[in-house]
N, C-alpha and C positions, 0 to 999 in steps of 0.2 A: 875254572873261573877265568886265569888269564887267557884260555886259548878261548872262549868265547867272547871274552871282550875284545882279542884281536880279530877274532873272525867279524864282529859289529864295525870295529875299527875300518876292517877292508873294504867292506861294503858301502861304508860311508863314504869313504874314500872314492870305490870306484862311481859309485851314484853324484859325486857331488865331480869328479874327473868327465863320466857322460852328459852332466847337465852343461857343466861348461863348453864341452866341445860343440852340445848342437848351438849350445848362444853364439858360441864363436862364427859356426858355419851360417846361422842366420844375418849375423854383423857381415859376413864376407858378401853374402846374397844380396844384400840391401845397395852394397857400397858396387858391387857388379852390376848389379841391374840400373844403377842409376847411370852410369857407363855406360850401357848397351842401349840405352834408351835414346841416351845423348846422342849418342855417334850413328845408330842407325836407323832409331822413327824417323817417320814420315813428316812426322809435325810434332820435336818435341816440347812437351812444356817447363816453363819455369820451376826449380823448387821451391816455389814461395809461400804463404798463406794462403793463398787459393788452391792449391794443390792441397794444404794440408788440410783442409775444410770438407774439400770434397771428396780426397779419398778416404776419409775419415767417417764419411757415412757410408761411403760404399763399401767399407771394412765393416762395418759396424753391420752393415743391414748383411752378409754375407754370414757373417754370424749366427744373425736370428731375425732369419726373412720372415718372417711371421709373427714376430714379437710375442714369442712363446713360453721365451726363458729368463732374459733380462728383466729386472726391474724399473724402475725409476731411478731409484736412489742406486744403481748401478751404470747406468748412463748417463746419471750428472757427475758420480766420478769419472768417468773415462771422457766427458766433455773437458776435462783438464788437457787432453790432450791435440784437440778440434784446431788450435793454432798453434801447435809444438811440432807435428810430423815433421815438416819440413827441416826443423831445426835437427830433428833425430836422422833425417838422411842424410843431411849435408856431413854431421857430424860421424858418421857412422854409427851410433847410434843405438844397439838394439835393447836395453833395459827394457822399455815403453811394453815390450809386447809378452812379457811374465803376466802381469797385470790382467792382461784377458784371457789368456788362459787360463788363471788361474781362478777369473770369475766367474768363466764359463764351464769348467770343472763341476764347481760350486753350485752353481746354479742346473749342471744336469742330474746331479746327484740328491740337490734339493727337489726336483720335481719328483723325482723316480718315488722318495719319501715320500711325498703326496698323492702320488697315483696309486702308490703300496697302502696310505692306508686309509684311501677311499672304497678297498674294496670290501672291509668289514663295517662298511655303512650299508642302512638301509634306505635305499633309492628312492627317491619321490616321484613321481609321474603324475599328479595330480593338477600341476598346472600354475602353483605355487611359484616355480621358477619361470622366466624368459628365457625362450631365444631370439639372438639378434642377429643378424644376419646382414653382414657389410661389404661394402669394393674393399679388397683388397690395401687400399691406399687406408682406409680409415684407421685400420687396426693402431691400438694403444699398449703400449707398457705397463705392464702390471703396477701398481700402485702400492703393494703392501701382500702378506701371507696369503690374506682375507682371500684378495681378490684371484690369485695360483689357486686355492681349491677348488672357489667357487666356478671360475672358468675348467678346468679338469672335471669338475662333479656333473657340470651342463656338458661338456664335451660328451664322457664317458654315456651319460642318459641318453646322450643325441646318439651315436654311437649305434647302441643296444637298439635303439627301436629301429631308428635305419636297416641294422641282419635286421633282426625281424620282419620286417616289412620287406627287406628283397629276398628273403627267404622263403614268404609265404605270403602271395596279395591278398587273401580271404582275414581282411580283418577280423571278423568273428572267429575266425582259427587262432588268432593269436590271441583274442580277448583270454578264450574257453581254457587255454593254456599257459597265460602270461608268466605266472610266477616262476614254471616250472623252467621255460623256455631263458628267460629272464637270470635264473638262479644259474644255469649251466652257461650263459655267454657271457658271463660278467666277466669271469677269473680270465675266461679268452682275449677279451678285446683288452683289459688291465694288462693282461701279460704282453700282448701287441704292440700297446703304447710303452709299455718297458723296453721292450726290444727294440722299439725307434730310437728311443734316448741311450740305448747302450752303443747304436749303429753310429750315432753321430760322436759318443765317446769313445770309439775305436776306429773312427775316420782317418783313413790315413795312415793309419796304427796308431797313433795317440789324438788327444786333442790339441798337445803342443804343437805337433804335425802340423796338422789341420788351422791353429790360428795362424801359424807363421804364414802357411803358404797363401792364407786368404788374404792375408795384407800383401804379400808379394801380387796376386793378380787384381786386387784393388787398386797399389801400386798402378799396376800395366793398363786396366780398364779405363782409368783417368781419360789416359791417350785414347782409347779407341775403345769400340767393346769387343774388336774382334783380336785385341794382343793379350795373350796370355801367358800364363805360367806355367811350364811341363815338369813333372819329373820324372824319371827316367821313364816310368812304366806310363804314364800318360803318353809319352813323349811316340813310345813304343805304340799303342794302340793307335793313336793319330795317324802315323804312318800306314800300319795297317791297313786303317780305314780308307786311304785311298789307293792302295794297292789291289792288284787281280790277283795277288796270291799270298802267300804270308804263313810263317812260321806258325804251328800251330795247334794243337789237341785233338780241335774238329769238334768242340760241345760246342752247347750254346746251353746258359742258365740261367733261369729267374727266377722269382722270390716268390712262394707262393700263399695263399691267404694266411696258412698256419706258420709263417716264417722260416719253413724248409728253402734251403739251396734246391731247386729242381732242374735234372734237363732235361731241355723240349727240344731239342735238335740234336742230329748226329750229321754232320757234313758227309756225304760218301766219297768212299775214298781216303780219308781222313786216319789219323793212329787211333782214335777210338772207333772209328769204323772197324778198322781190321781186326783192332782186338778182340771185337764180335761178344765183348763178355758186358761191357756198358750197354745201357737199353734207357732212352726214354723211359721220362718219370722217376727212376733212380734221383734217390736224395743222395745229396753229397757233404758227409759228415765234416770231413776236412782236406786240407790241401798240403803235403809235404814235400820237398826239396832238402838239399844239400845244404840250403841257403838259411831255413826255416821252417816255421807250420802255421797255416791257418786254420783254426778252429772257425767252421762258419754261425755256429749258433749267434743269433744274434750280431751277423756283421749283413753288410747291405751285397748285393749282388753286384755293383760296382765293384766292390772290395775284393771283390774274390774273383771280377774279370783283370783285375788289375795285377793281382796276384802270379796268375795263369798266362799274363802277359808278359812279365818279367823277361828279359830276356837272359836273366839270371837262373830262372827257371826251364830249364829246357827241358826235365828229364822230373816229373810230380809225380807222388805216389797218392794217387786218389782213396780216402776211407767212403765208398758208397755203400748204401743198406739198400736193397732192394725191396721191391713188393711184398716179400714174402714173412720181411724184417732180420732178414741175413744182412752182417756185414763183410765187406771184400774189401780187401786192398789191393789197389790195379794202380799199375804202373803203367805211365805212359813216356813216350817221348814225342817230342813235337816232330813234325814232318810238313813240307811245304806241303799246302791246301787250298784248295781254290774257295776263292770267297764270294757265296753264292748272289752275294747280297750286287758282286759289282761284276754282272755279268750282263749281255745284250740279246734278245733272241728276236728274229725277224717274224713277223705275220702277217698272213695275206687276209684283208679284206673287200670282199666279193660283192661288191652290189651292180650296178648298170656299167661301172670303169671298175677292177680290178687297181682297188692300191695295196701298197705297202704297210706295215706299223712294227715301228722301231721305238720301246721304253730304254730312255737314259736313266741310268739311276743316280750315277755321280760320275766327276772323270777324272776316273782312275785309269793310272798309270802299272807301267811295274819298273819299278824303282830299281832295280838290281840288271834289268838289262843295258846295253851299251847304246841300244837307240831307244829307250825309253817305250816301247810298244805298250802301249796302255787300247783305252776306249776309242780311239778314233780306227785303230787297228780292225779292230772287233767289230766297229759299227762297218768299215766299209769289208769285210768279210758278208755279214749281213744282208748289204746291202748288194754284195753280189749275188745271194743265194736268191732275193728277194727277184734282182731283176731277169735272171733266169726263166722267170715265172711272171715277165712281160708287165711288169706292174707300170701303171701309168702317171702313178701319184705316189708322194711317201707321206705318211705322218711322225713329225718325231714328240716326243712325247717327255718334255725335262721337267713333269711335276713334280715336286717332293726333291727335285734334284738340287742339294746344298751347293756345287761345285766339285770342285777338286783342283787338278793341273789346269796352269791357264796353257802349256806347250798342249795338252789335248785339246783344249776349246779351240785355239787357234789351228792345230792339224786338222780337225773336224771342219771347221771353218771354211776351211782352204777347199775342201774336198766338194764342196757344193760353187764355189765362185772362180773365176779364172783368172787369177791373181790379182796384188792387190792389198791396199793396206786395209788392214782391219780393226787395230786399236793404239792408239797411244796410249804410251806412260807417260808418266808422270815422278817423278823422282824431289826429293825431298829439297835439293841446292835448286830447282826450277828448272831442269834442263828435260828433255824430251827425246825418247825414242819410239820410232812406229814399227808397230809389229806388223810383220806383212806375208803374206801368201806368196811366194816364190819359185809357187809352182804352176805350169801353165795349163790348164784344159780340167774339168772335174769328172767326177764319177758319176755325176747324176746330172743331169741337165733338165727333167721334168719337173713339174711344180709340187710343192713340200707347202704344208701348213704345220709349223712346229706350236705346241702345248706348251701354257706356264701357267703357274698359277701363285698365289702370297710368298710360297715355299721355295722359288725357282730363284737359286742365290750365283752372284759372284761368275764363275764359270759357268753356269748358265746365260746367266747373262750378257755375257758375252759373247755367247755364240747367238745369242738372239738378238740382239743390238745388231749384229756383223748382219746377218739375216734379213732385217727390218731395215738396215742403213742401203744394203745393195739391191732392196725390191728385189732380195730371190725366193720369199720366205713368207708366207701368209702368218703374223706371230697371232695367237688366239690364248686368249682364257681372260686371267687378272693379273691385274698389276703385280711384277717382281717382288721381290724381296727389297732392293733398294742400295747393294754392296759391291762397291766400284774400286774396292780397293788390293792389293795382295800383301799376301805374308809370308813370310820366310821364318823357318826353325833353327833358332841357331844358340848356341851356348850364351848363357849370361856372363861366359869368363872361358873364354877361348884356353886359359892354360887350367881350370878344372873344370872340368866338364861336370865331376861329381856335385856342383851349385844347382846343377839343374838350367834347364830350358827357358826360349821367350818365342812364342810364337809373336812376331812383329810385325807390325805393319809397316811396309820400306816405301809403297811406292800405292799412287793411285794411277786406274788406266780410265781413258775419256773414247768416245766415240770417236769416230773417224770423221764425222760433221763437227766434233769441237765439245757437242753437248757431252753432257754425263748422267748416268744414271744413279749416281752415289744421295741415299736417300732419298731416293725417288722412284726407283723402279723402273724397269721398259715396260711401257704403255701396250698393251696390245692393240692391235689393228679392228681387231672387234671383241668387244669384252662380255663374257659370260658373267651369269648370276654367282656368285662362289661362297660356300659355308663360312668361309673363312673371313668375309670381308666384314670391317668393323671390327676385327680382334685386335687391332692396332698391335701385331708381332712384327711389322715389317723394321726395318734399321732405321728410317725416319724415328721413330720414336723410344728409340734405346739411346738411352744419356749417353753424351761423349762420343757420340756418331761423326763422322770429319763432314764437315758442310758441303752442299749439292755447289757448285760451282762449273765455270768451262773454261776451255782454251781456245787458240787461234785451230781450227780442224783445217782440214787437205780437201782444199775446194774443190780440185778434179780427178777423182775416181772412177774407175769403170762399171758404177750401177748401172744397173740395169732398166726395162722401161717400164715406168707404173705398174704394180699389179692395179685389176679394178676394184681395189678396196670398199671404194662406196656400196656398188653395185653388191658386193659380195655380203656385207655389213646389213644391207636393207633385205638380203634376204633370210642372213641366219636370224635376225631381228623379228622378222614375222613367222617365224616358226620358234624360237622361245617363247614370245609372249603368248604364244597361244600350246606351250606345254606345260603339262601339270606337273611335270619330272622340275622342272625347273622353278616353276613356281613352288614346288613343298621346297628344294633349297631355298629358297627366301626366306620361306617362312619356319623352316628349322633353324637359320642363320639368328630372324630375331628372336624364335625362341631360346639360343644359348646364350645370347646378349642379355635380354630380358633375367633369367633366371640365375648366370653365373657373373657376368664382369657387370652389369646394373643392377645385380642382387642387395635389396635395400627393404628387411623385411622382420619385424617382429610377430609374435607369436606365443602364447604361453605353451610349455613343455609337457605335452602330454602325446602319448601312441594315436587317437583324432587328429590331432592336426599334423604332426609328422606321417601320418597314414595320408592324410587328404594332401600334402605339398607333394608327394613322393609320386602315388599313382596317380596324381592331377596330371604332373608335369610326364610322368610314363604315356597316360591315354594321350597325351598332346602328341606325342612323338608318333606315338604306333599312327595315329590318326595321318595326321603330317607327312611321314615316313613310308605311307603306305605304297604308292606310286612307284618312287623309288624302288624298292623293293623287291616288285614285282615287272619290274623294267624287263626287258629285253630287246634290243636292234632287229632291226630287218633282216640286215646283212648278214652273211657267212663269214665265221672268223675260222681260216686254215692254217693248216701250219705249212712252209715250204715242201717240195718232194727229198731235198737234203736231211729238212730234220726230221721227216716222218717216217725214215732209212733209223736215224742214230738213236729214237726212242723207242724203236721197234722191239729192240733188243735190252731194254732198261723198264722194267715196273714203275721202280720209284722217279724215273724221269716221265712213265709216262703218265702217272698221277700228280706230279708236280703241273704237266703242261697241260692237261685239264684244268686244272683250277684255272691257269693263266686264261687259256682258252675262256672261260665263265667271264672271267674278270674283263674282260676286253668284252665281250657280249655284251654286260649288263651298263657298262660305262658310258652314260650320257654323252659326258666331254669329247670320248673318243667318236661317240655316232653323230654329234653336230660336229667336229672338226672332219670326219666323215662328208657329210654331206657339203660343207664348203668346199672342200677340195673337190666334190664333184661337180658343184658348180662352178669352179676356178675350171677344169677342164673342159664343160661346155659351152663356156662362156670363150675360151680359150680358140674350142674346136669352130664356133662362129665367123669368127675375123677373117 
């Protein structure tokens, strides 16, 4: 008896010894970050009431962006706190944040209740109930138990007849078979939404985790929405992400309908390449280290990239079951891997002018070399294979490209103009440095029409601004992203680093004319139809964005002489408006708007009319979509005589550059930035 009451005793002990140290470390976090904010934003703000007001919803809504879990009568307690933050940071402070962890516990534990014991109800599909179908903005806090069921019970029915319906469009098939079909999805899609509420209770590995760190980048978002919070393994991935290479396993994993860990990639080359024993499609039961274990049931696929990122993890003993439902234990160790994802390859296309096409995907660096060789490296490697093969034109191609290094956008930069400033900073005390090209003569001297589109962030931008500013550079698609600013990763507390990360905003950079594109985007020179427009994702409309603004710009630079923009503009003008390729993007465009962000729709709840929204809005698309689809350009798309030597010898290289090859064929964008550049060149070859 005494040795178990001492053994309760110790326990208590050590639980109630680990509770307090993570408070402590969170008090340490709070009173660090308000430091690092101070001394290194851009533009820091005051800790007053208005800080604590606003980061208090944007805690809040981080929480529970969907107001899923929260009550009512649980966000009029935690409005006790809506003019207090400030007072808890100044103060050091961290009691405040038990409180939401602890409601949020409560409240994932309470739904899981409700969804557990919805599923020994018998379902109604008669019509009885409404759906309601709102923007996003409207959604409400639950009001009471009543209304947790009743939203779960509508959910779960909506749910059910949705498989159904993308399971099988022959309504009559589903009538003939309902209950049967009905009785076996139910336990699936109940157990699915169990497994999301367990993903977000083991986010991070706890919820405490998870609230603390949401208040830390609520904290940071205030400032800006592009300063965040890392922790180590976030910190880790981010880097990655802009690197050409990077410590690493060489999987790639996603989550798939049944809530399995799956992997759909194996990098070649790579420690699970060579182990030759991991295969695509393998479930990956769990993840072991020296350090720890994750069990993936029921964690999110984040979780277990973040895991594998560790750089505590170097050396994971994988539990995979295969196909066959064997299970293995395979050990790996990480091994530098090239990351396919941030790689450049050249291609020739062939119409009346032979050009070039070069896809950026982001500009990455490699961080571990001494002169930093990243993308601008790679690109003019490319670009030599490219001109070997007499190309007359280049296209470069930064859609979908977030950024990365601005030392690449500026080496890139450099490499098309012959020296030469190209951006101003901008720095926080108001002082200014110009970034400039200090090298003489470029690699390419023939005409380029570079690609953007909503997606084209930051270092993109940059180089397109620099492009557009010195008339070297035809810019074509849709307006930017809108993100004029950079950031640096640096410790919240220089003497422990164990506090964790800020990616910070230090410094905004302006045109070389003075102007900016910070929430505004670079305009293109001739602007295409784009899916994307009207989604309002650009920085303009993300709260806490730093305001569009200019400076005194560098009145005499050595641009260059007019391209003939007009000239160019009235042509690709009268060949959109009279294509159908572009016309179904219109009209796909309003159809997402219409259906998903102006979705404002009732309806009683029956398999008719969740049948008739479903395949209405299907037939609309295939109809719409048709064109697209069956696209194909004029032009020949080749690959260089360099890399049709290095695929010669590789399968899986040469069924990766197939597809590429397709994708560059069937691409609009590329075949009217195609055809301007060939009239940039006979417009050119006239004079």
């Amino acid at each position: 008896m005494l040795k178990s009451l001492c053994l309760v005793l110790l326990w208590s002990l050590v639980s109630i010894f680990g509770y307090s140290q993570d408070k402590e470390i969170f008090c340490d976090q709070i009173i660090a970050l308000k430091s690092t904010i101070k001394t290194n934003h851009y533009l820091p703000k005051i800790v007053d009431d208005s800080l604590s007001t606003h980061v208090f919803d944007l805690f809040l809504n981080s929480l529970d962006e969907d107001k899923r879990l929260f009550t009512k009568s649980d966000v009029t307690l935690f409005e006790n706190d809506r003019f207090a933050l400030d007072d808890y940071i100044n103060a050091g402070n961290c009691e405040f944040i038990t409180n939401y962890a602890t409601v949020l516990t409560k409240r994932i534990e309470h739904t899981k209740r409700v969804i557990s014991n919805i599923e020994s109800e018998n379902f109604d599909y008669t019509g009885k109930d409404t759906l309601v179908f709102k923007p996003d903005s409207e959604f409400r806090y639950f009001k009471n138990d009543e209304a947790i069921k009743g939203y779960w019970s509508r959910r779960i029915r909506y749910n059910i007849l949705y498989n159904l319906v993308e399971n099988d469009s022959v309504l009559d098939a589903i009538k003939n078979d309902f209950k049967t079909l009905e009785r076996d999805l139910k336990p699936k899609l109940i157990q699915k939404e169990l497994c999301k509420l367990e993903e977000l209770k083991n986010r991070l590995g706890s919820v405490d985790r998870f609230v603390k760190e949401a208040f830390l980048n609520a904290y940071l978002h205030y400032h800006d929405p592009n300063s965040t919070f890392f922790n180590a393994s976030e910190k880790e991935m981010f880097i990655n992400s802009l690197s050409n290479d990077q410590l690493s396993f060489g999987i790639i994993t996603s989550k798939n309908d049944d809530g399995d860990i799956v992997i759909v990639h194996i990098t070649p080359g790579s420690a699970a390449f060579n182990n030759g024993t991991i295969e695509v499609n393998d479930v990956v039961k769990s993840l072991s280290s020296t350090k720890g274990t994750l069990e993936t049931y029921c964690v999110s696929n984040d979780d277990v990239l973040a895991f594998a990122s560790d750089k505590n993890h170097n050396t994971i003993t994988f539990k995979i079951k295969k196909k066959n439902g064997t299970l293995q234990n395979i050990e790996l160790t990480k091994t530098k891997t090239k990351i396919e994802e941030n790689t450049v390859s050249g291609f020739l296309l062939e119409d009346t002018s032979k050009v070039g096409y070069i896809s950026i995907p982001s500009f990455y660096s490699d961080l571990e070399s001494p002169n930093g060789l990243g993308l601008a490296n790679d690109v003019a490697k490319e670009l030599y294979k490219l001109q070997k093969e007499n190309i007359k034109g280049l296209i470069l191609d930064l859609r979908f490209n977030g950024g990365g290094s601005m030392k690449e956008a500026a080496d890139l930069s450099g490499m098309f103009i012959n020296r030469g400033p190209l951006s101003i900073l901008r720095y926080s005390d108001g002082n200014t440095y110009t970034i400039k090209d200090m090298n003489r003569g470029t690699l390419f001297t023939k005409p380029i029409v570079v690609l953007v589109n909503n997606h084209s962030a930051s270092a993109s931008e940059f180089f397109a601004a620099s492009m557009q500013d010195y008339n070297r550079a035809v810019v074509l698609g849709s307006t930017t992203h809108g993100k004029a600013s950079a950031q640096v990763i640096i410790p919240i507390d220089n003497d422990n680093e164990a506090l964790g990360y800020s990616k910070l905003t230090v410094e905004k950079f302006y045109r070389v004319t003075g102007g900016s594109h910070q929430a505004k985007g670079v305009i293109p020179d001739i602007i295409l139809p784009n899916l994307y427009d009207g989604f309002n994702t650009q920085e303009e409309f993300t709260a806490y964005a730093l305001k569009n603004d200019s400076i005194a710009g560098i009145k005499n630079y050595p641009k260059l002489k007019k391209l003939p923009i007009a000239q160019l503009k009235n042509k690709s003008l009268s060949r959109v408006q009279s294509d159908s390729n572009f016309d179904a993007i219109k009209d796909l465009n309003k159809l997402i708007i219409k259906n998903y962000f102006e979705l404002d729709k009732t309806y009683p709840l029956t398999l008719d009319n969740v049948y008739r929204e479903i395949i209405g809005y299907r037939n609309q698309w295939k109809i719409i979509n048709a064109p697209l689809k069956n696209h194909n350009s004029d032009f020949a798309v080749n690959n260089t005589t360099y890399t049709k030597e290095v695929i010669s010898y590789n399968d899986d290289k040469k069924t990766i550059n197939q597809a590429f090859l397709k994708e560059i064929k069937t691409d609009i964008y590329i075949e009217e930035a195609q055809r301007i550049l060939q009239d940039l060149l006979n417009l050119i070859s006239l004079k």
